[in-house]
Every structure is written in C-alpha cells, then in structure tokens.
LUMFI-526909 format. One record per residue (C-alpha): residue in one letter; chain; x, z, y. Coordinates in Angstrom, 1 decimal, always signed. Layout:
N
(A,A,(X,Z,Y));
...
This chain:
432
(X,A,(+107.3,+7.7,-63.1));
(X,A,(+107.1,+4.6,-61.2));
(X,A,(+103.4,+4.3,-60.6));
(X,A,(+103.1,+7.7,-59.0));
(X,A,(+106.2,+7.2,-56.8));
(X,A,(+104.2,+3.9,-55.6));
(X,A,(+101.4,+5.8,-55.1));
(X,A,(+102.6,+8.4,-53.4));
(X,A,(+104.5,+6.0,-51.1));
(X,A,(+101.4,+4.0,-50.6));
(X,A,(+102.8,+0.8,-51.7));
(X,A,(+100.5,+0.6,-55.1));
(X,A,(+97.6,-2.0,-54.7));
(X,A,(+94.2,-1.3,-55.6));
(X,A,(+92.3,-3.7,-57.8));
(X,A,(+88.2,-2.8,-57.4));
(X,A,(+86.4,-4.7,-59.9));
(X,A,(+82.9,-4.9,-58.9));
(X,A,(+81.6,-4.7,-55.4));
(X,A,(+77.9,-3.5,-55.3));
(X,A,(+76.7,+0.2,-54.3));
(X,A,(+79.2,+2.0,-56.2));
(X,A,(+82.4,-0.7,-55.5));
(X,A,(+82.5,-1.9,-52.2));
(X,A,(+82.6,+2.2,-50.8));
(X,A,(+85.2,+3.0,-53.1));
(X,A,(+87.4,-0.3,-52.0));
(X,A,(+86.9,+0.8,-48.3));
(X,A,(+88.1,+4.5,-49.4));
(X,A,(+90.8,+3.6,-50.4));
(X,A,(+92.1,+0.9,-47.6));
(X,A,(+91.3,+3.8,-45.9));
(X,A,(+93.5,+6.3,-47.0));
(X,A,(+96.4,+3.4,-46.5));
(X,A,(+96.4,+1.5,-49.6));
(X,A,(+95.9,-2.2,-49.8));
(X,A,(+92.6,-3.1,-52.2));
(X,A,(+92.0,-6.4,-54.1));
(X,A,(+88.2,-7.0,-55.1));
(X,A,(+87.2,-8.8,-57.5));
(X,A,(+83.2,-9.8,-58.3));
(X,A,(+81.2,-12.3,-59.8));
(X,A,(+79.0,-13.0,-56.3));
(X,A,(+80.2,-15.5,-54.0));
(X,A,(+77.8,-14.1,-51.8));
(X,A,(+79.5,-10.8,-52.1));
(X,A,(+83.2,-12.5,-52.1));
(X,A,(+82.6,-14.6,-49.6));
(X,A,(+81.0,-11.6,-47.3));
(X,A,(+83.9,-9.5,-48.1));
(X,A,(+86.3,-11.9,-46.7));
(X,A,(+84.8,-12.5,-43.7));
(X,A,(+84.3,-8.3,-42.9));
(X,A,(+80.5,-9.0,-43.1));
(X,A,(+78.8,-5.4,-44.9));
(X,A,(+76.1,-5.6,-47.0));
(X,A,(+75.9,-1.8,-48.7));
(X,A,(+74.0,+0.2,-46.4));
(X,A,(+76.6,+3.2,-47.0));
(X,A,(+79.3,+1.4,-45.5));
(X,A,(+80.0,+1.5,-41.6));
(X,A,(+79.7,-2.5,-40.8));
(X,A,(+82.8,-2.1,-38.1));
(X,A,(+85.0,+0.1,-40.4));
(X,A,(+84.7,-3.2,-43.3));
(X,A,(+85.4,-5.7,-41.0));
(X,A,(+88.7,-3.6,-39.4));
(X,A,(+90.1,-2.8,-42.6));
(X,A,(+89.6,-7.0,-43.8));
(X,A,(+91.4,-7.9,-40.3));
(X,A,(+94.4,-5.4,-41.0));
(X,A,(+94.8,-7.1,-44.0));
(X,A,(+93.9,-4.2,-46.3));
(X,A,(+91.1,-5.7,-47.9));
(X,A,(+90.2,-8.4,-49.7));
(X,A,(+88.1,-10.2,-52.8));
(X,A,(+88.2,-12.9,-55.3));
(X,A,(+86.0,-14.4,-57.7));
(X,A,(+89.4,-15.0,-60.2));
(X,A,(+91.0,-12.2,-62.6));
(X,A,(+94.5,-13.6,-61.3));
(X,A,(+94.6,-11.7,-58.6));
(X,A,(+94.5,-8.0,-60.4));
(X,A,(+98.1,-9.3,-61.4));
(X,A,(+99.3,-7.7,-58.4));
(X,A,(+97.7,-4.4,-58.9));
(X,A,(+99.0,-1.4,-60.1));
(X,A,(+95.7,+0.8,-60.6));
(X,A,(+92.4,-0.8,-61.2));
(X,A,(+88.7,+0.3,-60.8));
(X,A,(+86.0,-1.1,-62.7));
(X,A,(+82.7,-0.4,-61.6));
(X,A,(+80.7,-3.1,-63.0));
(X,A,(+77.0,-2.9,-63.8));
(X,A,(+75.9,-1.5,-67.2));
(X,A,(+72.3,-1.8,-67.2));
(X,A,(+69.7,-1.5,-70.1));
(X,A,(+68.1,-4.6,-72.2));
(X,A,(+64.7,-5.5,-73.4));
(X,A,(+64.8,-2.7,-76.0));
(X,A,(+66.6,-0.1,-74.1));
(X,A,(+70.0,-0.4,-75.6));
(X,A,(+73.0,-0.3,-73.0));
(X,A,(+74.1,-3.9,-72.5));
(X,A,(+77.9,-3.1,-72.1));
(X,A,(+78.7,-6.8,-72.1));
(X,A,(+79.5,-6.5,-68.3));
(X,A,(+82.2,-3.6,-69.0));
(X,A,(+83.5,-5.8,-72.2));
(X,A,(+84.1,-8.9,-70.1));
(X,A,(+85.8,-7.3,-67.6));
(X,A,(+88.4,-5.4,-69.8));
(X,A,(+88.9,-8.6,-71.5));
(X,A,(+89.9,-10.1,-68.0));
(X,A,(+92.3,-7.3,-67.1));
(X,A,(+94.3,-7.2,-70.3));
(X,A,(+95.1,-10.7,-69.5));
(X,A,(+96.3,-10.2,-66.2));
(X,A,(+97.8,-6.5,-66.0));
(X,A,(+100.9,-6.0,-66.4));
(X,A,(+102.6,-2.5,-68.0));
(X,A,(+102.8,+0.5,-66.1));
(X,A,(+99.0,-0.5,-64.7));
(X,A,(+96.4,+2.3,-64.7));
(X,A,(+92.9,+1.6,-65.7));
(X,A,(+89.8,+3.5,-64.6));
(X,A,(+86.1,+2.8,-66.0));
(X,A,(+83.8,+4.2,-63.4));
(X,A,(+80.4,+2.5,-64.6));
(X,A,(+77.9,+4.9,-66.2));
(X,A,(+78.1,+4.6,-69.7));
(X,A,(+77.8,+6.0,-73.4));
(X,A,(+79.7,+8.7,-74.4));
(X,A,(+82.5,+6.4,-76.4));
(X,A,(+82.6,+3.3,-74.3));
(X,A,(+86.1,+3.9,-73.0));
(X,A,(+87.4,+4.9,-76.2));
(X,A,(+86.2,+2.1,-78.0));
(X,A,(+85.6,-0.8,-75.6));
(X,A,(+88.2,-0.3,-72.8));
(X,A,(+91.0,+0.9,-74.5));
(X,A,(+90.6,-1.3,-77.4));
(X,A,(+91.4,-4.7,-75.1));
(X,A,(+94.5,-3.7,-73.8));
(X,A,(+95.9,-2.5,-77.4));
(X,A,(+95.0,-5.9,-78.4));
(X,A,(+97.2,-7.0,-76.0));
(X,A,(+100.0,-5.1,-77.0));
(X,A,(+99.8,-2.1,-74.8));
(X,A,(+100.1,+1.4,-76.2));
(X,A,(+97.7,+3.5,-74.1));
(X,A,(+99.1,+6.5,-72.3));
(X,A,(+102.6,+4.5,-72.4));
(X,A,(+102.7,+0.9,-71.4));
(X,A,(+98.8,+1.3,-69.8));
(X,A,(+96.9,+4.5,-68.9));
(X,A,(+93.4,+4.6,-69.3));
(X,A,(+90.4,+6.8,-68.5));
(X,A,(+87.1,+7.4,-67.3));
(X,A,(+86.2,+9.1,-64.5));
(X,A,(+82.2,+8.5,-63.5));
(X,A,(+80.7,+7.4,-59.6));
(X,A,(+78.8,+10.3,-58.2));
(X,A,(+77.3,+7.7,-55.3));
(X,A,(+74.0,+9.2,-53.7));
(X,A,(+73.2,+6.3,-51.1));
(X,A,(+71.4,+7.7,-48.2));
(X,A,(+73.1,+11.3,-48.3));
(X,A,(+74.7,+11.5,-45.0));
(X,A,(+76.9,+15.0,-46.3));
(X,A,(+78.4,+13.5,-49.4));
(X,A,(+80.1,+10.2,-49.4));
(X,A,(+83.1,+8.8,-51.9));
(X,A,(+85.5,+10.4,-50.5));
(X,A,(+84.7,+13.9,-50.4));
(X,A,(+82.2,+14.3,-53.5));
(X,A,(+84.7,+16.3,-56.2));
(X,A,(+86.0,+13.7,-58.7));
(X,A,(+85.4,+14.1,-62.8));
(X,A,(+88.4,+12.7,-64.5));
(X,A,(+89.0,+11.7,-68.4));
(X,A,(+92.1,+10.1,-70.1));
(X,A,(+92.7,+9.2,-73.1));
(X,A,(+96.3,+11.2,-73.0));
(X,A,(+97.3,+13.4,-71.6));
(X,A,(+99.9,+11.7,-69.1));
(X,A,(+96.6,+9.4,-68.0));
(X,A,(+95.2,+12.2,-67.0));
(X,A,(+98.5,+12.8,-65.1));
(X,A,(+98.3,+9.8,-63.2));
(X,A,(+94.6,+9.5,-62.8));
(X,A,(+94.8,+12.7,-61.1));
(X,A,(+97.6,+12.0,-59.1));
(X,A,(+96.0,+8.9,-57.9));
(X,A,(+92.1,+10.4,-56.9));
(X,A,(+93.9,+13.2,-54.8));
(X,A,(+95.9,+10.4,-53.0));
(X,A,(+92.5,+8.8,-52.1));
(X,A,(+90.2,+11.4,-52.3));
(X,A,(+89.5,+14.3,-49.7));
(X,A,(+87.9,+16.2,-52.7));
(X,A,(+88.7,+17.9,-55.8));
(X,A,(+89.5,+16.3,-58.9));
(X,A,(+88.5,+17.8,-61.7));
(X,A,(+90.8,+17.2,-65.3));
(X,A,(+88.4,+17.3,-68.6));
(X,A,(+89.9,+16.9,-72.0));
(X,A,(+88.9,+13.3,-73.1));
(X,A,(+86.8,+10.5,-71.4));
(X,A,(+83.8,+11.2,-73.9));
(X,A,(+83.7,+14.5,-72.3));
(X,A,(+83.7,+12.6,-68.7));
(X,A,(+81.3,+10.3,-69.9));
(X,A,(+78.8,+12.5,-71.4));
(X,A,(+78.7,+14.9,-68.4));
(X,A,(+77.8,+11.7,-65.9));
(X,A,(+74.9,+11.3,-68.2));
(X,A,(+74.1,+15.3,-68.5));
(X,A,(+73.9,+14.9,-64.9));
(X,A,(+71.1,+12.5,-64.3));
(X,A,(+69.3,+13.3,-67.2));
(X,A,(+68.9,+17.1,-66.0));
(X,A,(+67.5,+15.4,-62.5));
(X,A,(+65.5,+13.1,-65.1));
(X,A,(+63.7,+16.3,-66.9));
(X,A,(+63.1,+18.3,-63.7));
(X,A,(+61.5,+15.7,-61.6));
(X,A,(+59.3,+15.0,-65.0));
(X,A,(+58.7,+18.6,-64.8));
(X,A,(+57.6,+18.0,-61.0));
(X,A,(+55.0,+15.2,-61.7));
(X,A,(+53.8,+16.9,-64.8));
(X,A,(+53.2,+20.1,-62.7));
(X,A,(+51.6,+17.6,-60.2));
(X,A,(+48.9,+16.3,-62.8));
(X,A,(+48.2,+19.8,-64.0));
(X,A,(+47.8,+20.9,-60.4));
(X,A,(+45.7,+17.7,-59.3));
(X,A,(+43.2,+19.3,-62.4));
(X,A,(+42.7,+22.7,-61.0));
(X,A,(+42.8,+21.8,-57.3));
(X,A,(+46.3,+23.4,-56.2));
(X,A,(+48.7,+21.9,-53.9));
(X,A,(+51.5,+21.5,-56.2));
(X,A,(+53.6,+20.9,-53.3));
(X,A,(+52.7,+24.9,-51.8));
(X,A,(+53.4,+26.2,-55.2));
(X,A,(+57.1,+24.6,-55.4));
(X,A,(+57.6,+25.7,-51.9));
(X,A,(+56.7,+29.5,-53.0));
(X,A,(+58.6,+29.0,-55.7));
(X,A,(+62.0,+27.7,-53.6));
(X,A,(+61.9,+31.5,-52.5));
(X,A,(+63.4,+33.0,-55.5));
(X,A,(+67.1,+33.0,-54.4));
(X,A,(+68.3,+32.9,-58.4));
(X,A,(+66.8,+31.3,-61.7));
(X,A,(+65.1,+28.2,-59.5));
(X,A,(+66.6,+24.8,-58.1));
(X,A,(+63.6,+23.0,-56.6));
(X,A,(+62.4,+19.2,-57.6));
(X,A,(+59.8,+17.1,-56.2));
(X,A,(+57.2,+14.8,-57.7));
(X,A,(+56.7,+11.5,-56.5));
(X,A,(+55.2,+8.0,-57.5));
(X,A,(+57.9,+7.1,-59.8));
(X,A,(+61.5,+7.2,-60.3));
(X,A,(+63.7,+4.4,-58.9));
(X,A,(+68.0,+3.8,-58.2));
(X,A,(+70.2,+2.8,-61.1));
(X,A,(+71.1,+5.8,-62.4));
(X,A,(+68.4,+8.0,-62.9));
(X,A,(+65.5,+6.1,-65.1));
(X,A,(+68.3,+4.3,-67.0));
(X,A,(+71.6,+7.0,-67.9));
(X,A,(+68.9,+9.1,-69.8));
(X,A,(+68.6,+6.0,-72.1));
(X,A,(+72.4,+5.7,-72.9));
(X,A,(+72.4,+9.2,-74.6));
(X,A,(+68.9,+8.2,-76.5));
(X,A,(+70.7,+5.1,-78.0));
(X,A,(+73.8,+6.3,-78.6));
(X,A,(+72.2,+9.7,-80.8));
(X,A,(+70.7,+7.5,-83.0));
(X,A,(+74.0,+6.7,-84.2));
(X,A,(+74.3,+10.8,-85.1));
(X,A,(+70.9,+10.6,-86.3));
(X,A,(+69.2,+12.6,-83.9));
(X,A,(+65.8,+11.9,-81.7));
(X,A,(+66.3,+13.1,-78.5));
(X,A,(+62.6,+14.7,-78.1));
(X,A,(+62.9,+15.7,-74.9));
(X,A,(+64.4,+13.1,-73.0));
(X,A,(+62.1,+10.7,-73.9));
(X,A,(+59.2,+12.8,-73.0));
(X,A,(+60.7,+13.1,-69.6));
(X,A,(+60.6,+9.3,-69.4));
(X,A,(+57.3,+9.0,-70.7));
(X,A,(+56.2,+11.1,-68.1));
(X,A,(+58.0,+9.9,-64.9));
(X,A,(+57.1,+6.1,-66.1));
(X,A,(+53.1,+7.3,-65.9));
(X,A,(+53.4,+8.0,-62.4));
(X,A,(+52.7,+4.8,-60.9));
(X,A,(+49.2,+4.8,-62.5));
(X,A,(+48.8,+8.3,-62.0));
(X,A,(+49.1,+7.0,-58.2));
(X,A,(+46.7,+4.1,-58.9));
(X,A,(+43.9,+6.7,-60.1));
(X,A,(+44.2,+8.7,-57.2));
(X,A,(+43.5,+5.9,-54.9));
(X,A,(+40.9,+4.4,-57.0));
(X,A,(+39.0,+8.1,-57.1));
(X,A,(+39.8,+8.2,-53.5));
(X,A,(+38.7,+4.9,-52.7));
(X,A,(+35.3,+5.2,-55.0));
(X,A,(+34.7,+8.4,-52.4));
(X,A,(+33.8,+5.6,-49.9));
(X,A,(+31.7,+3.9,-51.6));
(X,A,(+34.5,+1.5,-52.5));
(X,A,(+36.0,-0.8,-55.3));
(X,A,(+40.0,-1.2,-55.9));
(X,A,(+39.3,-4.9,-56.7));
(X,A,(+37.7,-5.3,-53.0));
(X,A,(+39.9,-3.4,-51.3));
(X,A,(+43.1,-4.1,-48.9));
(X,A,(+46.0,-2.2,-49.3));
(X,A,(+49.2,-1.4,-47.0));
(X,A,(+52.1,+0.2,-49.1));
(X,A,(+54.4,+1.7,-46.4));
(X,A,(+57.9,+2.4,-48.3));
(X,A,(+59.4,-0.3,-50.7));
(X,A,(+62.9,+1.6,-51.1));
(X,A,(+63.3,+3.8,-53.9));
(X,A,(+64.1,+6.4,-51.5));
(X,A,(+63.6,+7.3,-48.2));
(X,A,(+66.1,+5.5,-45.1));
(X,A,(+68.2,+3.5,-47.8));
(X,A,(+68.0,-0.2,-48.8));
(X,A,(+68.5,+0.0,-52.3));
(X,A,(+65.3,-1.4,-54.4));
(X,A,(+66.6,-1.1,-57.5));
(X,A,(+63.9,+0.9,-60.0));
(X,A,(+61.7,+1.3,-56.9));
(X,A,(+58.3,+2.3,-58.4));
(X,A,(+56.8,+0.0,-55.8));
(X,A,(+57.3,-2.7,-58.4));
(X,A,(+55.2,-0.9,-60.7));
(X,A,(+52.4,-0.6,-58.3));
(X,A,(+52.3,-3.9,-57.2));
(X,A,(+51.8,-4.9,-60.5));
(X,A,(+49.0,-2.2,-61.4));
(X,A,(+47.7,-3.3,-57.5));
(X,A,(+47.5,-7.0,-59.3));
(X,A,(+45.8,-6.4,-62.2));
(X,A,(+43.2,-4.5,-60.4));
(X,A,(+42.7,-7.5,-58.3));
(X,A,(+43.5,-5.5,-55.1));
(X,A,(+45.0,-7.3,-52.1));
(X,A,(+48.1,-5.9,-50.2));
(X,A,(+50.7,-6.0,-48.1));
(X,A,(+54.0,-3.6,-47.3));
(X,A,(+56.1,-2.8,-44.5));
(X,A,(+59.7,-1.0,-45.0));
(X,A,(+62.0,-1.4,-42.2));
(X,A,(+65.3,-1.4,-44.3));
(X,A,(+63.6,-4.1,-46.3));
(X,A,(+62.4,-7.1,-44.8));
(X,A,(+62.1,-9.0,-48.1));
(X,A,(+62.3,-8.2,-52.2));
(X,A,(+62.1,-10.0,-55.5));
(X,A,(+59.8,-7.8,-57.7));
(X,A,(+61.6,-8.2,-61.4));
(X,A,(+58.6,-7.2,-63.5));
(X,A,(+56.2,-10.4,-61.7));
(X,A,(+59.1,-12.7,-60.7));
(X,A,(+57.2,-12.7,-57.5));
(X,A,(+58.8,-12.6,-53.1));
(X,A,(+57.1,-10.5,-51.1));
(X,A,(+57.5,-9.8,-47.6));
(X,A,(+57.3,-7.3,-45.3));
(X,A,(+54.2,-6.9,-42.4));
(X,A,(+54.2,-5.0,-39.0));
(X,A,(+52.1,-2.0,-38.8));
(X,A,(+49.9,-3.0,-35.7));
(X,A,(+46.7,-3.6,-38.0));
(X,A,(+46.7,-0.7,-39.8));
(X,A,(+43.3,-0.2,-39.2));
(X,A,(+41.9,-3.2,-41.1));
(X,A,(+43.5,-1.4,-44.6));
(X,A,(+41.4,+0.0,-46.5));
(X,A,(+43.9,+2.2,-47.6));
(X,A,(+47.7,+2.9,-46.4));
(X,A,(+50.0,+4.1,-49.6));
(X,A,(+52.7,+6.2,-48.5));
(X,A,(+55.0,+5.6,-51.4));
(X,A,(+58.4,+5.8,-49.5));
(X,A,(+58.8,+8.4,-46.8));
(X,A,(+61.3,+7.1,-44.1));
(X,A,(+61.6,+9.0,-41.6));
(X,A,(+61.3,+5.8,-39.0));
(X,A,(+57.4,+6.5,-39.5));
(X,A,(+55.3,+8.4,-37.3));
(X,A,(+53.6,+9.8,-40.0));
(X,A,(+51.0,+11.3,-37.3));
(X,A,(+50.0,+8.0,-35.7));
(X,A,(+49.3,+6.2,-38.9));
(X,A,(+47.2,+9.4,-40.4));
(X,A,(+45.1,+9.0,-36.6));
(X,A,(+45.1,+4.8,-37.1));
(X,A,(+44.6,+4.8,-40.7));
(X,A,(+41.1,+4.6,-43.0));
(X,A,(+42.9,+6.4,-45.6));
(X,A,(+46.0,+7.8,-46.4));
(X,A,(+47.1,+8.5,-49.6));
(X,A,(+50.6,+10.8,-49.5));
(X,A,(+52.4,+10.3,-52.8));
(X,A,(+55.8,+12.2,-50.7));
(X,A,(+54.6,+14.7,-49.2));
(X,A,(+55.5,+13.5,-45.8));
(X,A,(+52.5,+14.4,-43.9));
(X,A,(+53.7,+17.8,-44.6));
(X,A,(+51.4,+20.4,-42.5));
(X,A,(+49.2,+17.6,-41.2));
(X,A,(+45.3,+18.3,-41.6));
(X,A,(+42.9,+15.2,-41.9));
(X,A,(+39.9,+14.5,-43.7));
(X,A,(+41.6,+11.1,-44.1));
(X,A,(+44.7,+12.4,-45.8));
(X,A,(+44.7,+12.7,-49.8));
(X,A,(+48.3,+14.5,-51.2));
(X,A,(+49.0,+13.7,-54.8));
C-alpha cells in the first residue's frame, strides 16, 4: 500500500487539526519522530504562535516547538486547504457539553466537513476528541462517503481516543499505550502502522471505533465514580470526626482489591466532569438511566459548597461572619503545577464566595490571570506577602511551589481542601 510505504519512509505529512492541550503535543510528537506536521486551528492566537515557535501548552518544552518550526517541520493554518497535502490527519477538536448536557459535536461535524473537501484518496483519518460511542461511525465517516469515498478503500477511518494527563511528568504522548478503532479492518491496518511509527508505546487494535470510543469514556467515568466515592466518604467522615484522609491511607495498604482516590473541592480538566455525560446522553437513546453516573456527578458537583460550609463553621468558630470576611484562595488550577483552568472548581467557589458577600483574592503562580465562565468576570492573581490580613487562606489547589509550612505559621486560618499540609499540626489548620 502506498500510504504505509510513505509512512514508513517518513515522507507522509501529518495534518493535526486542533491545537489546544490534546493537539499541539501530538503535532510536536510527531515532527519529532521525523515527520513533517500541518496544523490547522481556528485561533489566530494559536496559529499565529505556532508559526513563530512561541509555546503556549504547558506540556510542551518551549525550545523543542520553536526547533522543530525553524527545521521546517512544523507549521499551522487557519485554512482547510492546506490538509490537501496530507496523507494522515488528526482531529482533535473540542467536543464539549451544552446548556442541557448534551454533547455539542458541532466542532467534530465541521471539521469533517472541511477534510472531505480537501483530502484526497488514499488519506487516513483519525478522530481523537472524546466522544459518544457512535460519533465516528455516524458523523465522521458519513462526510467522506458523501464525497464519494468508500471507507476502508479510497479513505480509512477510525478512532483512537487522547490519553493526555497534563502535569504527569512519567506519561507523555508518546509513550502512553495507544487504543485504536477502524471502521475495517485494513484501517485498522494502517492506523496501527502509523501510531507505532510515531509512538514509543503500544498500540492496542480493538474491533470497531464504538468499542474505542466507549472505553475512553469507561475510563473517566470510573475516575468520575471513585473520586465521588472519595468526597462522599469525606462528608460521612467530617460527621463522625475521622480523618478521611488516615483512613484512605490505611486502606492503600491492601496490596489487592484497592486502587486509592482522593477527595478534593471539586472536579475540574475537560475530561473528567464532562465524558461521564456523553454516555448519560447517548443511553437515553437505548432507553436506559444511567443511575449511577449521575449520582457520581451530583456528588462531586456538591463539593464546592461542601467547601464553603466548612469555612463558614470554621470561620463562625472565631466569632466570625463569611459576609465580613476576607479570603485568599491559594490554587486556581484544576490541579496542582499545571496551567490548565478548565472545570477548575475555583470557579464554583468564587461564585458561592460572591453570593455570600465575602471578599477575596487568589494567588497561583502558573496563573497570573483567568476569565471565570460561570460570572463572565477577570480576576487576577495577588502576592502572598499579606497573608496575615486574610481572614482565611483556602488551599483549593496544592502546588507544590508553596511552602505549605510558612503560610500555616503566617496564616489566621487555613482551611486544607488537598491534603497538602499533610503531617503538619496547628490549631489554625482545618482538613476537609
């Protein structure tokens, strides 16, 4: 086959469409590895940057972009044109949730659109955006057939989900093992051909992309369920006055049977208070109520008040009123040592912070600056040499850039949503 002699000669081009978190590693994997990558992406700001080698994804080495650009090896557009010059193409567009919870696939749908009328035959086509179970089945392959093209003959399609963790220093694109799903069996083929030329992982074949699909979503949602298992044991334990956090540790010690998960003050990233919601929607359509998955949500999405209460009780202990009381949030992220603000449940608190009338402010040193979605409203971060006029100090992100021990000695109060004052004794300190 022609496509797999160009790519094992390195002399396929790599269209990437969609450079956020999930495209802008993969493009640099795979200039890498010796293969010249076309982006493509809605964002000047993200073209533009691109072009000029300038990195903003925080797990991308800011050097390593702007060598790969020089050589030639990378670069974007904002026009469809230039995927006629690819011979494999990534889409890893956003597929985010609406109003009522439904997927909003029009992203994925306007993309495929694009490609059918640029590719040409012989062109592979791989949908890595989390999705519904069905989405490349009957949205990606669909376009191209409209075109003309019989799948798994003059295109090859499939699915093969991003397993991006940003933050994890052990498991980046290239060497986290690779889920794969074509629509026939010689996609497959040629899907798997092409991950192992790019990869330094292993790729692993399943039988259709619904399979593929659904096992992305199986994935998060079994994180989903356990960390609402976490916060749920949290409440319980907050009611008869255990450290929730000795009894997972005590629990950790079972070598079998147990995989430990933390609580925390809310879920955040893309994936992981959103994928659960794909699988919701699309069993409706099989007439089924997915019980527990939405009891996981319901839980997880109480934990920003269940925070709130803790400082109020904790704040009443003093003789003092949320509504006159100054706040300093310390961690806007939605986890620790990472950029990424997306779901951060220090939206959520703001907002409960606001309706209590409470004044704050919050320092994170990978975020000088974020646009809270559910206010509409800028804030901006503040140093941490007044700590001592707070009232209270919200650890709601731990990054390890703060010395936990200095701020529990500066602080009035120091409420611990992560656990990172871990072994530190204060009559300051409240853990949740």
């Amino acid at each position: 086959m022609n496509l797999i002699k160009k790519i094992g000669d390195k002399k396929a081009v790599i269209g990437v469409v969609g450079l956020g978190y999930v495209g802008l590693p993969m493009a640099v994997t795979v200039a890498r590895k010796g293969f010249k990558v076309i982006g493509v992406d809605v964002s000047e700001h993200a073209v533009s940057s691109v072009n000029a080698g300038k990195n903003y994804i925080g797990d991308v080495d800011d050097a390593e972009l702007a060598k790969l650009v020089n050589q030639g090896m990378l670069k974007a557009s904002l026009s469809y044109d230039v995927m006629q010059e690819c011979d494999v193409v990534m889409i890893a567009v956003p597929t985010p949730l609406d109003k009522y919870q439904q997927p909003d696939s029009s992203y994925v749908q306007a993309s495929v659109n694009s490609l059918a009328e640029n590719v040409s035959p012989g062109t592979l086509v791989i949908l890595e955006s989390t999705t519904y179970p069905g989405t490349t089945k009957e949205i990606v392959a669909p376009a191209f057939e409209k075109k003309g093209f019989a799948v798994g003959k003059d295109i090859f399609v499939a699915f093969s989900p991003e397993r991006v963790d940003p933050g994890n220093k052990d498991y980046k694109t290239n060497n986290t093992p690779k889920v794969v799903g074509g629509m026939t069996p010689k996609c497959n083929e040629v899907s798997k051909f092409f991950y192992e030329a790019i990869l330094d992982a292993p790729i692993y074949l399943v039988s259709s992309p619904a399979i593929a699909e659904m096992e992305k979503i199986y994935e998060n949602t079994f994180r989903n369920i356990n960390i609402a298992l976490a916060n749920e044991m949290t409440i319980l334990c907050e009611k008869m006055g255990l450290d929730v956090w000795e009894v997972i540790e005590a629990a950790k010690t079972k070598p079998y049977g147990f995989m430990a998960f933390y609580p925390g003050p809310g879920i955040g990233g893309h994936c992981i208070p959103l994928d659960p919601f794909y699988l919701t929607w699309k069993a409706r359509e099989y007439g089924y109520h997915t019980r527990l998955i939405e009891l996981a949500a319901e839980i997880n999405n109480a934990m920003p008040q269940f925070v709130i209460d803790k400082l109020v009780k904790a704040l009443n202990k003093k003789g003092l009123a949320l509504s006159k009381s100054n706040i300093l949030i310390l961690g806007a992220a939605y986890k620790k040592d990472i950029e990424d603000m997306r779901e951060s449940p220090i939206q959520d608190i703001i907002v409960l912070l606001e309706e209590n009338k409470a004044k704050f402010d919050y320092n994170d040193p990978h975020v000088p600056k974020f646009h809270n979605e559910l206010n509409d409203k800028h804030y901006t971060t503040v140093g941490l040499e007044n700590i001592e006029k707070y009232d209270a100090v919200m650890i709601i992100t731990n990054h390890t850039a703060y010395d936990y021990k200095d701020i529990l000695k500066r602080a009035k109060l120091v409420l611990d949503t992560r656990h990172a004052c871990n072994g530190m004794v204060a009559e300051n300190l409240i853990k949740m």
